[in-house]
C-alpha positions, 0 to 999 in steps of 0.5 A: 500500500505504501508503494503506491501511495508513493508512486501516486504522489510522483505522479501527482506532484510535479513528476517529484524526483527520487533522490536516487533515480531521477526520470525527468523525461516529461517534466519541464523546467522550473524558476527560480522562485519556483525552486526557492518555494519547493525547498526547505532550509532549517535549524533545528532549536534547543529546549529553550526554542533558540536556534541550535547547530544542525542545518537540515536542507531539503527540496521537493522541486523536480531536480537534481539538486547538489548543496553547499554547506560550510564550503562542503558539497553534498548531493540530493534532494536531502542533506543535513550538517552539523554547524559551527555557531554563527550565520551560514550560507547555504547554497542550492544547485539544482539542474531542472529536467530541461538542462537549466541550472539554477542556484539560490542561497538560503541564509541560516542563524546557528546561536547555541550548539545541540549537537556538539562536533567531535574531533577526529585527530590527526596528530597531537591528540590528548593523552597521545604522547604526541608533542608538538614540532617546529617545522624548518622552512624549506623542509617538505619532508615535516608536514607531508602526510606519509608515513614513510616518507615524512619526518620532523623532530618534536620539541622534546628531540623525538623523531615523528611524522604525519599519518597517510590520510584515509580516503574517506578524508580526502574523498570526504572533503574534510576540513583540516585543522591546525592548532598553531602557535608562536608562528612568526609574521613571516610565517608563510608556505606552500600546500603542494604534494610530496611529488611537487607536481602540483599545488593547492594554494592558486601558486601563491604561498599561504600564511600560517597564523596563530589559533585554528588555521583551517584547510579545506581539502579539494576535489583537485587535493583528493584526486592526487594524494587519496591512495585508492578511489581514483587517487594517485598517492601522491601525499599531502603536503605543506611547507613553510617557506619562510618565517616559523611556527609550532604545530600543536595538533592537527583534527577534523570535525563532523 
């Protein structure tokens, strides 16, 4: 009963599109007002009725629809993300059955956190053992993310290196994490891969600043370093040109 009641509201509601499979051979294309009055921005609230963190986005227009949130891409007529506190744009791409692509932003407030991020370390996690480490300028080898390949010397004298990252952060799109501190202000460097057969930063050096300095990983940055998936194992890496800085620790959040 229940299928049939689904397949019924398909017929009836503008040909509506399955998340999954899409058949748009008799449905037309929409406007944008159209679009913006079939789609669903919200945020979920808290005992006390404020604005909580988790951003939920839905459109019921018949579309291929791809969300961007927090500089994250998802795909589906459904998507939803857990938010850090402030005012966030999210955005909505949708390709209508006649080939028309369409874009609207939906602007969310997120004021109390009810659903807390948790942090996935990389390197220097609590109680690890880890210490942090001073990377020399022009030395590739201290932030390269192999564990082969890479190697630095901690505070205490110790001989480290950064992990390999998993395909499901580079394919996953994380954002990187950095705790830096007693970073000069000449402290600036590349992000590149360990093969210095690309970089990822528009070939100009970024600067490394003090506190929570963050790296989107790319799509560009996955294909070339992920090891499997259709990546090259190519390694991430980033190297300080010029100046100096302390590397504390180094997470994601979800």
């Amino acid at each position: 009963m229940k299928q049939i009641f689904l397949f019924l509201a398909a017929a009836f509601a503008f040909t509506a599109c399955d998340p999954v499979e899409e058949d748009f051979s008799n449905a037309g294309g929409i406007t944008k007002d159209q679009l913006i009055a079939k789609t669903v921005v919200t945020v979920d609230k808290s005992s006390d009725g404020k604005n909580g963190n988790v951003v939920s986005c839905e459109t019921f227009a018949p579309v291929n629809a791809k969300w961007t949130i927090a500089g994250k891409e998802y795909v589906g007529n459904y998507a939803w993300k857990k938010m850090k506190i402030g005012e966030h744009v999210v955005t909505l791409t949708a390709l209508c059955a006649d080939g028309t692509e369409l874009t609207a932003d939906f602007s969310v407030r997120c004021d109390v956190i009810t659903n807390a991020l948790e942090r996935f370390y990389i390197y220097g996690a609590p109680e690890s053992g880890e210490k942090p480490f001073k990377p020399g300028a022009w030395n590739a080898a201290a932030m390269r993310f192999s564990a082969n390949e890479g190697k630095f010397v901690d505070i205490e004298g110790n001989e480290g290196s950064l992990p390999y990252l998993s395909d499901d952060i580079y394919w996953g799109f994380k954002t990187l994490i950095f705790d830096i501190s007693e970073a000069t202000d000449d402290c600036f460097g590349r992000i590149m891969n360990g093969w210095w057969s690309a970089r990822y930063d528009g070939d100009k050096d970024v600067q490394f600043t003090n506190g929570l300095w963050e790296l989107p990983l790319t799509e560009a940055i996955a294909k070339d370093c992920a090891q499997g998936n259709g990546g090259s194992g190519k390694d991430l890496d980033l190297m300080v040109t010029s100046g100096s800085c302390q590397i504390n620790s180094i997470y994601y959040e979800e």
